[in-house]
C-alpha positions as CSV (number, residue, x, y, z in Angstrom):
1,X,6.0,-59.7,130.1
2,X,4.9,-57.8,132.9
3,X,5.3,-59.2,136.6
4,X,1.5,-59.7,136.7
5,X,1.6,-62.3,134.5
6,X,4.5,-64.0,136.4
7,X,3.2,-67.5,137.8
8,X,4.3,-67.6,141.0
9,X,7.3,-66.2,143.3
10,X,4.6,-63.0,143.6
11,X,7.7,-62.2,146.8
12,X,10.5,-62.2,144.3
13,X,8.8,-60.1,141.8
14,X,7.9,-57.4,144.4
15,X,11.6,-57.4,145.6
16,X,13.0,-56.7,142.2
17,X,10.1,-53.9,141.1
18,X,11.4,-52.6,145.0
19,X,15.3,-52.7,143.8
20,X,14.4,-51.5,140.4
21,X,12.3,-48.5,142.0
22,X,14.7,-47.4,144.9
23,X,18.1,-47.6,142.0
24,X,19.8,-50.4,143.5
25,X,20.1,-52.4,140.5
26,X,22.4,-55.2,140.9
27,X,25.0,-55.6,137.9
28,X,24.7,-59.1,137.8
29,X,22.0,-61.6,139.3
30,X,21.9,-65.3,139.2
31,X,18.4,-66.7,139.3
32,X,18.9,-70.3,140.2
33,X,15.7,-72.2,140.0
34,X,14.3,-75.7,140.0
35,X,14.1,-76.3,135.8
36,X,10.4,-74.9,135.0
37,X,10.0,-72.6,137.9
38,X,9.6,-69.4,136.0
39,X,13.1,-67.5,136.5
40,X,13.2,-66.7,132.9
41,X,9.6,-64.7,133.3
42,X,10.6,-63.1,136.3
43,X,13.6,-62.2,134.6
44,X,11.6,-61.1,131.2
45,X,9.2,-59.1,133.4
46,X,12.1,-57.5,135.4
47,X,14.0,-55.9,132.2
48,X,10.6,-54.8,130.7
49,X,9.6,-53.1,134.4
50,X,13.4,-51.0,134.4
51,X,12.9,-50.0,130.7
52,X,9.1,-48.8,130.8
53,X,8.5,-45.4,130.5
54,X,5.7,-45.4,132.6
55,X,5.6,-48.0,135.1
56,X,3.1,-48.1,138.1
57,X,1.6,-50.2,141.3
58,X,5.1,-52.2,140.6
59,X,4.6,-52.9,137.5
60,X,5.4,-52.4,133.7
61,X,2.7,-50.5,131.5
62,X,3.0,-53.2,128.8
63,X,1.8,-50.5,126.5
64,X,5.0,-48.0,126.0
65,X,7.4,-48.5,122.8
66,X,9.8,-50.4,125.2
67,X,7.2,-52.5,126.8
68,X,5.7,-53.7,123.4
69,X,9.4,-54.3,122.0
70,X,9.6,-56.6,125.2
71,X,6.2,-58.4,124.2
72,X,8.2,-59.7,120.8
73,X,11.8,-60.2,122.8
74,X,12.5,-57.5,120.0
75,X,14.1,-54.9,122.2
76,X,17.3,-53.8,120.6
77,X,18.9,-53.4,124.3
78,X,18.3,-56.7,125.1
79,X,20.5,-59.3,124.2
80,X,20.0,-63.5,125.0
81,X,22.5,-66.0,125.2
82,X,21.7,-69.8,125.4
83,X,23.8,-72.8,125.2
84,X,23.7,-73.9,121.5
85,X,25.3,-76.4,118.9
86,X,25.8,-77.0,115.3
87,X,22.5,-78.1,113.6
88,X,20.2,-78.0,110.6
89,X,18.6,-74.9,111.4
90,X,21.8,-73.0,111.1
91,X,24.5,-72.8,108.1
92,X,26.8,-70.9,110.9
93,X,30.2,-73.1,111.3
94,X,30.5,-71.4,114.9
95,X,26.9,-70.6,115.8
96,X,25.9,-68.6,118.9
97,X,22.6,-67.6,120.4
98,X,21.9,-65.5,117.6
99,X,22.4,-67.9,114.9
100,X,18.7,-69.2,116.6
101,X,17.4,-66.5,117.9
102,X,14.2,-66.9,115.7
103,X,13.7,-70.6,117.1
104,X,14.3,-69.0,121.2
105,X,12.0,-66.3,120.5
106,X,9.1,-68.2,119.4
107,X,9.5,-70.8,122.1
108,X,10.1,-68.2,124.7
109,X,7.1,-66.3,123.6
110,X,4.7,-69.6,123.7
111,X,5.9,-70.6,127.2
112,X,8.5,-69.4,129.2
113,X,8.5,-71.9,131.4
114,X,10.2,-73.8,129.2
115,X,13.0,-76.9,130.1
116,X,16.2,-77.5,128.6
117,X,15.0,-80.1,126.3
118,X,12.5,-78.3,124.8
119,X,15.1,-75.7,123.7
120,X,17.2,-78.3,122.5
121,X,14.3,-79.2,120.6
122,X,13.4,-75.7,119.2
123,X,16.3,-75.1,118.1
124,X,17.1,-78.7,116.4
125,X,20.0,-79.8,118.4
126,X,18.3,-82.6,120.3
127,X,21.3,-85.2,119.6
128,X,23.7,-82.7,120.4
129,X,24.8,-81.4,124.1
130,X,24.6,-77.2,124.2
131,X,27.3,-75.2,125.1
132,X,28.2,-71.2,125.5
133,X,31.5,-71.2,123.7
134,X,33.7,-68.5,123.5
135,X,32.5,-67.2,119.9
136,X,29.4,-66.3,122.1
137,X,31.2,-63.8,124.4
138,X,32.6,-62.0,121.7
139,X,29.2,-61.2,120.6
140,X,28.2,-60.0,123.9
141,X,31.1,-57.8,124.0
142,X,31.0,-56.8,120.6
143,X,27.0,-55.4,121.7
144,X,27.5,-54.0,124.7
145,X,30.2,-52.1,123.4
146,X,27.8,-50.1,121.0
147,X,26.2,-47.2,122.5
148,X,22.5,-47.7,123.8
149,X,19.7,-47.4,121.7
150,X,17.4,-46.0,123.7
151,X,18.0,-44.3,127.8
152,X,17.0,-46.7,129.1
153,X,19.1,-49.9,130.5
154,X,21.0,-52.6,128.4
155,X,20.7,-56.4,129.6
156,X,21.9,-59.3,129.0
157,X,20.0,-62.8,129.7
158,X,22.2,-65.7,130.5
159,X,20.1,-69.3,130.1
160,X,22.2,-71.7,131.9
161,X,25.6,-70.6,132.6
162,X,26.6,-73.6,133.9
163,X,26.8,-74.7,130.3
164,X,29.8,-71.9,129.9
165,X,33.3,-72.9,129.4
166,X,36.2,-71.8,131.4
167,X,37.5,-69.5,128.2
168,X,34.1,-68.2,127.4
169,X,33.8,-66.8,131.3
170,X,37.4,-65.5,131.1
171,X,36.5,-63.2,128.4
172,X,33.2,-62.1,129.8
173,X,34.7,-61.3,133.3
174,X,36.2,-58.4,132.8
175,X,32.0,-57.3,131.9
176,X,30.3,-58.5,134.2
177,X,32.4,-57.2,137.1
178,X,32.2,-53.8,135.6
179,X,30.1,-53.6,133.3
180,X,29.1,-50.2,131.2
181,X,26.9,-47.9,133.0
182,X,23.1,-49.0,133.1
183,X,24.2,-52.6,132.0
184,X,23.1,-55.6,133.7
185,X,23.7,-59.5,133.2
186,X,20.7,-61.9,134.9
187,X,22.1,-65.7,134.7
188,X,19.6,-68.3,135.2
189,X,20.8,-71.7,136.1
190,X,19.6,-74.8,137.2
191,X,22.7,-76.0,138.9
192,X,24.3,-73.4,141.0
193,X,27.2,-75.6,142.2
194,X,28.4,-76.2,138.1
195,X,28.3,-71.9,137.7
196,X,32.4,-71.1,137.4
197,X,33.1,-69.4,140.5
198,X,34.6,-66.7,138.8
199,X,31.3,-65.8,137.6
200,X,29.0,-66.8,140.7
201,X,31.4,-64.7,143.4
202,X,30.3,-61.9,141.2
203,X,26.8,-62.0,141.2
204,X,24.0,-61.4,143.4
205,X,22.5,-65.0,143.9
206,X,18.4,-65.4,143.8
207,X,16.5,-68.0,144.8
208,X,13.7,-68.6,142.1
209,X,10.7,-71.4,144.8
210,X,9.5,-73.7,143.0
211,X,5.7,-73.6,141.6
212,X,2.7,-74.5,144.1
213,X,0.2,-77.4,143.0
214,X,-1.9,-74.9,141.5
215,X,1.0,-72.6,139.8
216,X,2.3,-75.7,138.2
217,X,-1.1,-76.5,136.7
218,X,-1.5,-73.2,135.8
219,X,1.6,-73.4,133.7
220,X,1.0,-76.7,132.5
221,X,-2.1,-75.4,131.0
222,X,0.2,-73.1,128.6
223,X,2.1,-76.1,127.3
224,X,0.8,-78.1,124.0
225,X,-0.9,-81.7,124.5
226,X,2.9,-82.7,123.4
227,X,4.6,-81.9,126.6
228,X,1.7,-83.5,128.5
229,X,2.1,-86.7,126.9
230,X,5.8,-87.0,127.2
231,X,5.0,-86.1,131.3
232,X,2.9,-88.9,131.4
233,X,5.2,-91.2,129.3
234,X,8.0,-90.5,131.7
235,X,5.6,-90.7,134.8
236,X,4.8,-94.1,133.4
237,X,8.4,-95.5,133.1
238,X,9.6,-93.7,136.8
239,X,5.9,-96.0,138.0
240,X,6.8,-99.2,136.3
241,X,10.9,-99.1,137.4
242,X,10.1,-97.7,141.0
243,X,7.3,-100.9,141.1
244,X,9.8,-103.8,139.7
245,X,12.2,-102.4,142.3
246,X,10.2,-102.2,145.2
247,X,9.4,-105.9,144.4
248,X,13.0,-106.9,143.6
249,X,12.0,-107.7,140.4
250,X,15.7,-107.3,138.7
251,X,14.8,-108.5,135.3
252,X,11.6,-106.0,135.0
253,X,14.5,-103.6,136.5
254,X,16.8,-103.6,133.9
255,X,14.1,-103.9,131.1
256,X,13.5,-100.3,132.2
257,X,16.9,-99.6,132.0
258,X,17.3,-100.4,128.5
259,X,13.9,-98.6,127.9
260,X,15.6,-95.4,129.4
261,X,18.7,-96.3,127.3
262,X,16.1,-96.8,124.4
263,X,15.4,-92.5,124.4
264,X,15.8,-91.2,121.0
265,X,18.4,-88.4,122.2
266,X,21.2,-87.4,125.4
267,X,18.5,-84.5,126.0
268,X,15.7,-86.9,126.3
269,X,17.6,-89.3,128.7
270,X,19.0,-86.4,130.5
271,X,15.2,-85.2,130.5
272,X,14.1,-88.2,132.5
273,X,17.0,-88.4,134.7
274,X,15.4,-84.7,135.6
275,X,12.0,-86.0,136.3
276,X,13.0,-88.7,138.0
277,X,15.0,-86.9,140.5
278,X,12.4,-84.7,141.1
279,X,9.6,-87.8,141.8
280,X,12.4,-89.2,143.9
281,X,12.0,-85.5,146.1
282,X,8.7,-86.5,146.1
283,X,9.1,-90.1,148.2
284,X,11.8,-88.2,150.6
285,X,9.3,-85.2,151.4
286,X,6.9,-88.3,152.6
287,X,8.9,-90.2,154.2
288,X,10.2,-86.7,155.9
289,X,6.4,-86.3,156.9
290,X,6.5,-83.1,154.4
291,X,3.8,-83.7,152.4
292,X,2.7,-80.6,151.9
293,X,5.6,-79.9,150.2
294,X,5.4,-82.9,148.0
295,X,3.3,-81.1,145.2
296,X,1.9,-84.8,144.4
297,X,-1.1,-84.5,141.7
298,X,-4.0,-86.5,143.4
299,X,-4.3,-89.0,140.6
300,X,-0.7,-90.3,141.9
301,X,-1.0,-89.8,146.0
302,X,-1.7,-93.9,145.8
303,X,1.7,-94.7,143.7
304,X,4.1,-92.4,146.0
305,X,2.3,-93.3,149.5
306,X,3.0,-96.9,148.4
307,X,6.8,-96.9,147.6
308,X,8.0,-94.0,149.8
309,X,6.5,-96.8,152.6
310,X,8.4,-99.8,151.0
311,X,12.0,-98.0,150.4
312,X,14.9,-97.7,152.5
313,X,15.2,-94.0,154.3
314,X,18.9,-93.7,152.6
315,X,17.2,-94.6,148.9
316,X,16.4,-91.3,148.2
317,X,19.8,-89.5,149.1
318,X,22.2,-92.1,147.2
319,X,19.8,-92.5,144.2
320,X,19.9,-88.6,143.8
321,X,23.5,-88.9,143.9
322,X,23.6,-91.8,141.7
323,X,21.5,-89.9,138.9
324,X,23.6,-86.6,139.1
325,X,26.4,-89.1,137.9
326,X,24.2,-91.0,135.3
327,X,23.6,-87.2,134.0
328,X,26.9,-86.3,133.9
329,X,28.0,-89.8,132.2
330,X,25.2,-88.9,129.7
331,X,27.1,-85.4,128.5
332,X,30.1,-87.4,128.5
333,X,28.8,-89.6,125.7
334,X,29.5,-92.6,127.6
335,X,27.3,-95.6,126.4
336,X,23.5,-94.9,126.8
337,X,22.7,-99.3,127.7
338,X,26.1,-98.7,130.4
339,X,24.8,-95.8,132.3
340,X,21.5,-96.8,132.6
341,X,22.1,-100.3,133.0
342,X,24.5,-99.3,136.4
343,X,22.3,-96.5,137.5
344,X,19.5,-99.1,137.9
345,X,21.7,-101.8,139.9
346,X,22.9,-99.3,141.9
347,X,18.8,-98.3,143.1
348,X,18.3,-102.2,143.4
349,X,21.2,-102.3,145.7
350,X,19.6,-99.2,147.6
351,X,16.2,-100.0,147.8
């Protein structure tokens, strides 16, 4: 991928070319992004740009050996780690990122843009929560420990390192502090504040903006009709609970709840809680008169106009709060009808 065809973050993109260009190539990076925002491209592009063999105007060639190895995610340099699981699309007993690399490939290739849940789905794990284990950083160090195929840089891709376990980092540390000469490690996370310290304190921190209006529909275009539908499935649940609330409705309440409880997987419920964190931003960046920042689709201004005028000013704050702990209760595999069920009475009580 070459920066050009980066949606978005156009500032970020010219900064890295501008690092890669002057030699001050950071060892490690952590890209932290809102999930969707394109930190995985940027990173993509970034590794292709400090690989190509004849780069210009800030930018890759995209037509070099190392640029078209890039295009496949085929380049033998370049190495991606992802939080996985056992599943039926691996006979692995202790599978790592490459037991699937086929399955992140292919989605990665179609649109990098992706979320966690549709990696989860890729890679058949959808019942199961992912994790970077320690058999994974043996891997990695096993790699980078072979001599470099071709002169130009070795990289490692980290998707979601807040998924890493305390033993897994411990053995990695040692690397990414110091890592072999032209060897870098880009971590892209979702949640800063869940990155083990040990790791974060040693990286230089990026922060990946999230998509404009028309960037978002840009990437939404790449997406299949799929993805689209589940928006507007969980656009119409978020509509119909945030509308029995607002009207202290408690029994249309807690019919949502056991509709959210009711998702066929952990990464499907934790997939709502997601989007409907983000449409609670939404009502705050109204009621903050930040509008402009809302990135509200115009088929919708009616819906969040309406509630963000009928909800208390504190709403937002605690229910953010409140689903961070629903999410976390989720990965904890406590039951799906309790967390949902005392999410919801918890917004009632707020609204």
């Amino acid at each position: 991928m070459r920066f050009a065809d980066v949606i978005g973050n156009g500032n970020i993109a010219r900064t890295l070319a501008s690092m890669a260009d002057s030699g001050r190539v950071a060892h490690a990076m952590l890209l932290y992004e809102n999930e969707g925002s394109g930190a995985l491209a940027l990173a993509l592009a970034y590794v292709q740009y400090l690989n190509c063999a004849n780069p210009s105007g800030g930018d890759s060639c995209g037509e070099c050996p190392s640029c078209r190895q890039m295009a496949k995610l085929i380049h033998p340099d370049v190495h991606f780690v992802f939080p996985v699981n056992k599943g039926p699309k691996t006979t692995d007993d202790k599978p790592t990122s490459e037991s699937y690399l086929k399955y992140w490939r292919e989605l990665a290739l179609a649109d990098p843009y992706f979320s966690e849940s549709d990696l989860q789905k890729a890679i058949g794990i959808e019942s199961k929560m992912g994790l970077i284990a320690v058999a994974e950083a043996k891997h990695i160090i096993s790699r980078l420990s072979l001599a470099s195929v071709s002169d130009g840089y070795k990289a490692v891709i980290f998707y979601l390192p807040e998924k890493m376990n305390q033993e897994t980092a411990n053995r990695l540390l040692k690397m990414v502090e110091e890592p072999p000469e032209k060897t870098i490690f880009l971590f892209i996370t979702h949640a800063p504040e869940k990155v083990l310290q040990t790791i974060f304190s040693r990286c230089q921190s990026v922060r990946v903006m999230p998509l404009t209006k028309e960037e978002a529909a840009r990437v939404q275009a790449l997406r299949p009709a799929e993805d689209r539908d589940e928006y507007n499935r969980n656009m119409d649940l978020f509509s119909d609970l945030m509308n029995a609330l607002v009207s202290r409705d408690l029994m249309g309440s807690l019919e949502c709840a056991e509709t959210m409880a009711a998702l066929d997987s952990r990464e499907k419920q934790k997939g709502f809680c997601t989007f409907a964190a983000d449409c609670i931003r939404k009502i705050f960046m109204i009621q903050q008169n930040m509008r402009h920042l809302a990135d509200i689709a115009p088929e919708e201004e009616e819906f969040y106009t309406s509630v963000s005028s009928r909800v208390a000013k504190n709403f937002c704050s605690r229910t953010i709060t409140n689903i961070e702990k629903a999410v976390a209760m989720v990965d904890r595999n406590v039951n799906s009808k309790i967390v949902f069920c005392d999410l919801v009475n918890r917004m009632f009580l707020s609204i």
